[in-house]
Each structure stands twice: as structure tokens, then as C-alpha cells.
C-alpha positions as CSV (number, residue, x, y, z in Angstrom):
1,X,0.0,0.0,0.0
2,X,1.4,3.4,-1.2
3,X,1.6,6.9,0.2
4,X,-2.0,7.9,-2.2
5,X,-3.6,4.5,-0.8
6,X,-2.8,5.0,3.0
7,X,-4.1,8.8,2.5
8,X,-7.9,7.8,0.8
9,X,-8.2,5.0,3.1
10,X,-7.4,7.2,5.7
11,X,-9.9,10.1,4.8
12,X,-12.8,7.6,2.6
13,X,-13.2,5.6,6.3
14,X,-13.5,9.2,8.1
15,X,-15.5,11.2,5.9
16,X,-19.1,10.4,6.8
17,X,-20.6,13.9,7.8
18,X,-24.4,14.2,9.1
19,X,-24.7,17.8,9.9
20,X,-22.7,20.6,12.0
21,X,-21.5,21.0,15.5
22,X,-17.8,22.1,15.4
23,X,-16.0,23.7,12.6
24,X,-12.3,22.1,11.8
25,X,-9.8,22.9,9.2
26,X,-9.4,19.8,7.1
27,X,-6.6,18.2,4.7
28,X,-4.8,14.9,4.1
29,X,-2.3,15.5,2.2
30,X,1.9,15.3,2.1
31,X,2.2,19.2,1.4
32,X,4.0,21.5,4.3
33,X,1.1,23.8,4.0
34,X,-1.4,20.7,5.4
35,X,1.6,19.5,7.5
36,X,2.2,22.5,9.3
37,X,-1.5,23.6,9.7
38,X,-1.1,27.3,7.4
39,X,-4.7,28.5,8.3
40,X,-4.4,31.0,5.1
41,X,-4.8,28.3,2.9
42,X,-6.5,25.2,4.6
43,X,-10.3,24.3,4.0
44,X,-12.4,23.8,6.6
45,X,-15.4,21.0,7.2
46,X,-18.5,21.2,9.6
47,X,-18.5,18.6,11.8
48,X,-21.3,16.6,14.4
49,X,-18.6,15.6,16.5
50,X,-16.9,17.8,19.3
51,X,-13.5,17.4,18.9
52,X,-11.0,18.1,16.0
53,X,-7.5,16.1,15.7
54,X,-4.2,16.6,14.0
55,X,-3.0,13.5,13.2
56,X,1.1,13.3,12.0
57,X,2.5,10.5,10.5
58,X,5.3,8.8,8.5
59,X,4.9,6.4,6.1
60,X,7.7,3.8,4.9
61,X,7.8,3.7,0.9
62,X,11.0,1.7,-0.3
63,X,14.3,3.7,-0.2
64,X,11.9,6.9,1.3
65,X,10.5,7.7,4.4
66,X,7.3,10.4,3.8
67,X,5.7,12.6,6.6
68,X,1.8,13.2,6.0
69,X,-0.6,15.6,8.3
70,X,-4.6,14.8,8.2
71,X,-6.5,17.4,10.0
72,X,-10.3,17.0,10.7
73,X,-13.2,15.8,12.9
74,X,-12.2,13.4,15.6
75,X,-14.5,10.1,15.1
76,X,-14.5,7.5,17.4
77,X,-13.8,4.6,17.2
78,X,-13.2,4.9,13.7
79,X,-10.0,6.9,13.7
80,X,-8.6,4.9,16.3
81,X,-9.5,1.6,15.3
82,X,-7.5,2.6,11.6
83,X,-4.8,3.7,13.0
84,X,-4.3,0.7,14.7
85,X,-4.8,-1.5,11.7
86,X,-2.6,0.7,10.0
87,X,0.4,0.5,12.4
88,X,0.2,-3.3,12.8
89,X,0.7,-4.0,9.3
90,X,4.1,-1.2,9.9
91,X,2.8,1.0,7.1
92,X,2.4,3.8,9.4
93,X,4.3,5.2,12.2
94,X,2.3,8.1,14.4
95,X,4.2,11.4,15.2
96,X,2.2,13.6,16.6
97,X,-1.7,13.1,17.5
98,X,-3.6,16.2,18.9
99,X,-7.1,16.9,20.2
100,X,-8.7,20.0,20.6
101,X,-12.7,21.1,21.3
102,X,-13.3,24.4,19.9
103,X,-13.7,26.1,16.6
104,X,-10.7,25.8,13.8
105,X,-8.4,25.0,17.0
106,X,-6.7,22.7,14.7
107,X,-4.6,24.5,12.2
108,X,-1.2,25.3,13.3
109,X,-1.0,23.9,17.1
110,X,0.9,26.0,19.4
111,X,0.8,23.4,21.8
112,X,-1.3,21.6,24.2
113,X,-2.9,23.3,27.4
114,X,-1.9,21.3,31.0
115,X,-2.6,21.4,34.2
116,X,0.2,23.2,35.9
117,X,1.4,22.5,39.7
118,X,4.5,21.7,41.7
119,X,3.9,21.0,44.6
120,X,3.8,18.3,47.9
121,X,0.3,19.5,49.0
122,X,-3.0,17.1,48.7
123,X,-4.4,19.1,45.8
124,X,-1.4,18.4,43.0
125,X,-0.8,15.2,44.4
126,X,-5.2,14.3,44.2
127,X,-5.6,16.7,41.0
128,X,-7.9,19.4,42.4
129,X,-8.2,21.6,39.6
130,X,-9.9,24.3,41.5
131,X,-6.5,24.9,43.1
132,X,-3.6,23.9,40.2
133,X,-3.5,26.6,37.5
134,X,-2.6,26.1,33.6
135,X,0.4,26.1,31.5
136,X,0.3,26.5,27.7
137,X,2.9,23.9,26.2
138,X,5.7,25.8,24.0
139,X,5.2,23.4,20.7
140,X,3.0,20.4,19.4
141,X,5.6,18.2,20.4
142,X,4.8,18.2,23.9
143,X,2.7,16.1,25.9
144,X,0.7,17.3,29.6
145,X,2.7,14.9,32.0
146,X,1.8,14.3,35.5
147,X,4.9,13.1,37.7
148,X,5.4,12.0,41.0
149,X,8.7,11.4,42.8
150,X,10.5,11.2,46.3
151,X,13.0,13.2,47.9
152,X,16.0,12.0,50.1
153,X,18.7,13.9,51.4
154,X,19.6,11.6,54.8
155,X,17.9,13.9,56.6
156,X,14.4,14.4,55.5
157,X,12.3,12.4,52.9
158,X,9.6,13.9,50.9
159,X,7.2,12.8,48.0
160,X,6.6,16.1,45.6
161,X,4.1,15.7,42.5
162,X,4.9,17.6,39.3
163,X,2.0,18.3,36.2
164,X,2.3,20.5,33.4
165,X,4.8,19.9,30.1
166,X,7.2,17.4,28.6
167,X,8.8,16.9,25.8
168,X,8.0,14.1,23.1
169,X,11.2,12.0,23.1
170,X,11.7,8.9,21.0
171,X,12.0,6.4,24.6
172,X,9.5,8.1,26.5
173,X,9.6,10.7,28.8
174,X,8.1,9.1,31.4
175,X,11.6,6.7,31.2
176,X,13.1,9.1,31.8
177,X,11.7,11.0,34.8
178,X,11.3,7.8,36.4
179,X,15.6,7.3,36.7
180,X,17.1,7.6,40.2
181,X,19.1,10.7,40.1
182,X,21.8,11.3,42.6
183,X,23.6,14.3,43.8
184,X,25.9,14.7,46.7
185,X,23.3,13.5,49.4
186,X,20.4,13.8,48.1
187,X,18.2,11.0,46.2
188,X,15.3,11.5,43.7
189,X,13.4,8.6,43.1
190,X,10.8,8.2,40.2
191,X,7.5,6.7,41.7
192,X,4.6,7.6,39.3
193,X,4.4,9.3,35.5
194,X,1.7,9.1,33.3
195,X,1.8,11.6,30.0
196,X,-1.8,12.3,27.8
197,X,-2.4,14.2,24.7
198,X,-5.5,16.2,25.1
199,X,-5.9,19.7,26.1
200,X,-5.6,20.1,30.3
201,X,-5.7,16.1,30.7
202,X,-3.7,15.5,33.0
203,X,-5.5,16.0,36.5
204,X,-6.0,12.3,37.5
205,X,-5.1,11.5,40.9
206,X,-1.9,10.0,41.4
207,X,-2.1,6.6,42.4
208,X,0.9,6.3,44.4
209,X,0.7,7.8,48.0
210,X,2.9,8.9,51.0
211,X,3.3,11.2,53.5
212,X,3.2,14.6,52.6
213,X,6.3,16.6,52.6
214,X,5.4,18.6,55.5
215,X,4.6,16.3,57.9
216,X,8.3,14.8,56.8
217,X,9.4,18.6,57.6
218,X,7.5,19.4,61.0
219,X,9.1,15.7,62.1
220,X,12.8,16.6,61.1
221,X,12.8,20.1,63.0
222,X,11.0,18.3,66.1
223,X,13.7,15.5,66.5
224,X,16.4,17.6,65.2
């Protein structure tokens, strides 16, 4: 299956349209001007769902690697269960998948909006959103990451949970963050990470718990 057959399979499967709810720019196509979203020149479809997507992704052709973009309305399961398909039979590998729930929010993505905290406190560690504020992600190849990890310098221990942004990176970020790190005497030790790809998903609760930092605190200065 070529480029042309992987791009009308992708967009015959997806283009069912029953009447309007959310207006999305749309194109399927190999050109820079669909692949990096120019709003100038890309068409736009009504759509009954509530969600648009970008949807990056390369496809293997012999001797040639090519980059497509399809821009649209986000069906499920439709759009999912192709791109599963797709993947398994290694014609396709995704780049970058973004979701989005207001008007023509899918032309050229800034980045993703995340939950922002940092913090050792119930409500960044539980995901109270009435208390965490919001961070605007720098590119489209970032992802809203929630992190959780503990603190150890010999004389205290402390858990601190992290949300907001992180880079895409080809072995996972979440690898990553969950490394011990060392540094003189203190140790950081990865517990939880969980990454999404949707605007300000990231406020689960974090399943891992432990004492909060300032009990930790109050019980170092009391016994020393």
C-alpha cells in the first residue's frame, strides 16, 4: 500500500458527515502547508462531532521515508481503530496526535494546554483543579505529563508531585523521569508518571501515595 492508498483509506473511512456541530480545518495530504497547519490556505469541514485532531505520520515507501498531516473531525472509534490497523501492518508510524474542542483550533497547534502545579500539598498530588493553574505547552511536540517522585537527602524524605509539560522523546519521557538521580546526598526517586495528549488532561489522581512533605518537615525540626 502506497503513500496515495494510506491517505484515501485514511480520509474515505472518516468522511461520513451528518450535519454541524464544530468547525475544523481539514486536509490529508503530504504538502507543508497541510503539515504545518497554514490557516491562510486550509479548508475547513462542519463537523457533528466535538473534537478536531491533527494526526502526524510517517509512512515507509522503499528507499523513502514520507511525513503526511490529516487534519479534521475526531470520530471514534473509527479513527482509532484505523490507525491501529494501519500500524500493525508497519505501514504507518504516528508522530504527533492532537485533540482539541473548539472552533478551527486545529490549524497550526501551538501546543497543548496542561494542568500546571508543583507541589507536595493534597491538591497536586489528588488533581484538584480548582487549586492547580494552567500552563500553555511551548510546541505540538509536547505532551501534559503528571509526575510524582521522592526526595531523600539523609535527613528528611519527601514525596513532591509535578504536572504541566514534557517533551515528546523517542524512549519516553516518562523513562526518563522515572531514573534515580543522585547528587551529593540527596536522592530523587521516580514513583509515578503518566503523560496524555489532550488539552488540560492531565489532572488524574496519582495513584501512588505517601506522606506529605510537611509532615516529613515538621518531624525533622521536632527531632532535630
Amino acid at each position: 500500500m502506497g503513500v496515495r492508498s494510506v491517505l484515501l483509506l485514511l480520509t474515505v473511512i472518516t468522511w461520513i458527515r451528518i450535519g454541524k456541530a464544530l468547525e475544523c480545518y481539514h486536509c490529508h495530504q503530504t504538502s507543508s502547508e497541510c503539515i504545518n497547519g497554514v490557516k491562510t490556505v486550509l479548508k475547513t469541514i462542519n463537523c457533528t462531532e466535538t473534537k478536531c485532531f491533527v494526526l502526524k505520520y510517517e509512512t515507509e515507501m522503499p528507499g523513502v521515508t514520507v511525513l503526511a498531516a490529516y487534519r479534521g473531525c475526531y470520530r471514534v472509534p473509527i479513527l482509532e481503530l484505523l490507525k491501529t490497523v494501519v500500524t500493525e501492518k508497519h505501514l504507518v508510524t504516528e508522530r504527533h496526535f492532537h485533540l482539541c474542542n473548539y472552533t478551527l483550533c486545529n490549524g497550526a497547534v501551538s501546543g497543548l494546554q496542561c494542568y500546571k502545579c508543583y507541589d507536595a500539598n493534597k491538591h497536586c498530588r489528588y488533581g484538584n483543579t480548582a487549586y492547580m493553574g494552567t500552563l500553555n505547552c511551548s510546541s505540538e511536540n509536547e505532551v501534559c505529563a503528571t509526575f510524582q517522585y521522592e526526595v531523600d537527602d539523609s535527613s528528611v524524605s519527601y514525596i513532591t508531585t509535578i504536572r504541566g509539560c514534557q517533551p515528546v522523546v523517542k524512549d519516553g519521557i516518562c523513562k526518563r523521569l522515572m531514573k534515580t538521580a543522585k547528587s551529593k546526598n540527596v536522592v530523587q526517586t521516580g514513583i509515578f508518571c503518566e503523560t496524555c495528549q489532550t488539552d488540560l488532561c492531565n489532572s488524574s489522581r496519582v495513584k501512588q501515595l505517601a506522606f506529605p512533605s510537611c509532615f516529613m518537615l515538621i518531624l525533622s525540626i521536632v527531632l532535630g
